[in-house]
C-alpha positions as CSV (number, residue, x, y, z in Angstrom):
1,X,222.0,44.2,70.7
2,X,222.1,43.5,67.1
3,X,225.1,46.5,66.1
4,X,226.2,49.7,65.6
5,X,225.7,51.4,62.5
6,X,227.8,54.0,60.9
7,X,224.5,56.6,59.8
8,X,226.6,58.1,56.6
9,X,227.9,54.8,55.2
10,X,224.8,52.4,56.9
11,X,228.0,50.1,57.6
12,X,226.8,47.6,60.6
13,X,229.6,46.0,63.0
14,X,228.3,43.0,65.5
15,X,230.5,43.8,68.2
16,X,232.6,40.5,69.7
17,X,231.4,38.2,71.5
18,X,228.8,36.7,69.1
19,X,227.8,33.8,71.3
20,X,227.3,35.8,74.5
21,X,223.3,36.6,74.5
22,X,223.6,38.5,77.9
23,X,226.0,40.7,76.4
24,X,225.2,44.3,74.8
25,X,222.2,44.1,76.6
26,X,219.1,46.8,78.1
27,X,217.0,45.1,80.6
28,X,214.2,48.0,81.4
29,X,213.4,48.6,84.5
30,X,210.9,51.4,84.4
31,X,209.5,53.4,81.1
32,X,212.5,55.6,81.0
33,X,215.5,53.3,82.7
34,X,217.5,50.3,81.5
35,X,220.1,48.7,83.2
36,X,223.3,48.1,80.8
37,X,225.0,45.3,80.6
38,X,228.4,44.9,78.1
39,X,230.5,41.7,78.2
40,X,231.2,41.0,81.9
41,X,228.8,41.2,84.9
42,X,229.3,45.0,85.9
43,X,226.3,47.3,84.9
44,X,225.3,51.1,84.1
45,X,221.9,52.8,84.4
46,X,221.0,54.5,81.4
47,X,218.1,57.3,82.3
48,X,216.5,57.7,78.6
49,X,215.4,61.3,80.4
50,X,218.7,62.5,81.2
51,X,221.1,61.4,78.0
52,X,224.6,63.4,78.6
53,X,226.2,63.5,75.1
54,X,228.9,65.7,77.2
55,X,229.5,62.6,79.8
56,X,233.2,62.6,81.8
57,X,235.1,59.3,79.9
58,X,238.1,60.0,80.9
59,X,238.5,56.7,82.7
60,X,239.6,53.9,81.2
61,X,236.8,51.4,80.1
62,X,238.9,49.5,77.5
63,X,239.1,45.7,77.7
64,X,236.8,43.4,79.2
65,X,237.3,39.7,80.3
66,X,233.9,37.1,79.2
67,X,233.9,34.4,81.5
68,X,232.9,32.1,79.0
69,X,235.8,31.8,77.2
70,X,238.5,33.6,79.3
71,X,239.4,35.7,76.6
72,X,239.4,39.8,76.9
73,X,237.0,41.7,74.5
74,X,237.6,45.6,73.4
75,X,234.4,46.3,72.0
76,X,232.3,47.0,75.7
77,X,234.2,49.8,75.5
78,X,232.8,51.1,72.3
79,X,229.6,50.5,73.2
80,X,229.8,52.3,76.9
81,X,230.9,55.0,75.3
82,X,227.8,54.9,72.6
83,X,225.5,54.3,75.8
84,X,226.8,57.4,77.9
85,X,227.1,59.8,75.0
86,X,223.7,59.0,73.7
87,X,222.1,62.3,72.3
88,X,218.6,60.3,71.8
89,X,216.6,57.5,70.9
90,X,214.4,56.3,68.7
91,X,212.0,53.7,69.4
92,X,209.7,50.6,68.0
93,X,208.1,47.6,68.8
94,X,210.9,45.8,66.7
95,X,213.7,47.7,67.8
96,X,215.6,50.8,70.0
97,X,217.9,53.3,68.4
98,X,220.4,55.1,70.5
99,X,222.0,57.9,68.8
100,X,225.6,59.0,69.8
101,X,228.1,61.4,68.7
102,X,231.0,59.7,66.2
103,X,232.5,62.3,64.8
104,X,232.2,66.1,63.9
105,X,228.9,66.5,61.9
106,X,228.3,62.5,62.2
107,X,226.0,60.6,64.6
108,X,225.4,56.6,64.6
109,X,223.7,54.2,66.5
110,X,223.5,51.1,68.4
111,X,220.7,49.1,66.9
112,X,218.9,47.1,69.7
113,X,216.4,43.7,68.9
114,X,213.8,42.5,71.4
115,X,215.1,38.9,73.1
């Protein structure tokens, strides 16, 4: 993944770890299905059919340990959240857009680059 950008302010934040390239990835699978993977090994399925902008997070995603470095990351929890409350996509052959709700009347997205 290359960021998220803020759509009103086109701000762009590289989340933490930089040096992890398997991090804030989307390996596809099939045309419409990607397998998500943050900062540590765990995984989601993302159905591009069936986005759920109303998803349950109540749990708690927050911090992440990367096994590279020992340290614990907050920002797979930002970007689970973007990937389960995606609203839609947009799509490329340079790059995947997937729009989520940020706040009232405001919608950014995670801004994905072909490895």
């Amino acid at each position: 993944m290359k960021c998220i950008v803020d759509s009103l302010s086109g701000k762009q934040t590289v989340l933490e770890p930089i040096d992890c390239e398997e991090c804030f990835t989307l390996v596809f699978d099939t045309d419409s299905t990607a397998i998500v993977r943050s900062i540590n090994m765990e995984t989601l399925t993302l159905n591009l059919k069936e986005l759920d902008p109303n998803q349950n997070l109540s749990y708690n995603l927050w911090w992440e340990l990367y096994d590279k470095d020992g340290k614990y990351y907050l920002d797979g929890d930002p970007y689970r959240r973007a990937i389960l409350t995606s609203e839609s996509y947009w799509i490329s052959t340079k790059e995947l857009k997937l729009y989520y709700p940020a706040a009232p009347g405001d919608v950014n997205y995670l801004l994905f680059k072909p490895l």
